[in-house]
Steps between C-alpha positions, in 0.01 A plus 500: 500500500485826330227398292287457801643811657345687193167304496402519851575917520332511171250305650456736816518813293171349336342415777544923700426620187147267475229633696151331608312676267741414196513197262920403437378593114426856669795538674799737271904476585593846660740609283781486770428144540514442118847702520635267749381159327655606180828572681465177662502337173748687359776400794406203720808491665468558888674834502281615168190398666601685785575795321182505323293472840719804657373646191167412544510641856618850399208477249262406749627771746450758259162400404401455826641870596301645193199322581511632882528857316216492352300344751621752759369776206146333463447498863261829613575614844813467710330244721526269250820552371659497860352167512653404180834676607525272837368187323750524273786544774361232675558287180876584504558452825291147458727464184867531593410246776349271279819499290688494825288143562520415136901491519481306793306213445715490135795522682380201714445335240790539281710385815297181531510414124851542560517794235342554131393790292114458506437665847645779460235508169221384738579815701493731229198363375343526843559888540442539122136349582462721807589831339315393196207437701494842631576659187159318394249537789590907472393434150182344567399778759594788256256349211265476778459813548563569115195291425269671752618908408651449211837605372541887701 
């Protein structure tokens, strides 16, 4: 059970990270992600796994943090970085419900497997994913604007 656990979240990490306009040979581990998976391996017990994804998330919270930095610093006029600023709050707000949800429906279904380690897992994957996700499409809009005016 564990070793599907790891292949389907390896599996969806893939598939965010692929875009449209990338071949899978294209596509590069983030580093984080490469962190994590070696952890993984390291302990596959449920509670290592689960320490390696809270891991993971602090990584990913960080990077995304950093990332919203700089964008924030490439952005010309205030206009802009308002908009930026209120996305961005918007996104929490949208994200501690999400994880609100996420518990939830893994709490459902823990009760109606009638208990087990995986879901609780699941859920950590499933806000991993989300933060991760963030942490990445800030990314992609700060090297847009890095490809168009460079690195100022």
């Amino acid at each position: 059970m564990k070793t599907i656990f790891l292949t389907a979240l390896s599996a969806g990490m893939f598939l965010t990270a692929t875009t449209a306009q990338e071949s899978p040979e294209d596509v590069q581990t983030h580093p984080i992600d490469a962190k994590m998976s070696k952890c993984m391996e390291l302990d596959y017990s449920t509670q290592g796994m689960a320490s390696c994804m809270d891991r993971a998330m602090q990584d990913w919270d960080s990077e995304l943090n950093v990332v919203y930095k700089k964008l924030m610093d490439k952005l010309v006029d205030k206009k802009s970085q308002e908009t930026l600023r209120s996305t961005q709050r918007h996104w929490i707000a949208f994200r501690d419900s999400e994880f609100l949800t996420i518990e939830t429906v893994y709490q459902q279904a823990y009760n109606e497997a009638g208990g087990g380690t995986l879901n609780g897992l699941m859920a950590g994957g499933a806000k991993l994913e989300l933060v991760r996700g963030r942490a990445l499409q800030l990314t992609a809009h700060y090297q847009s604007l890095t490809d168009v005016v460079g690195d100022k």
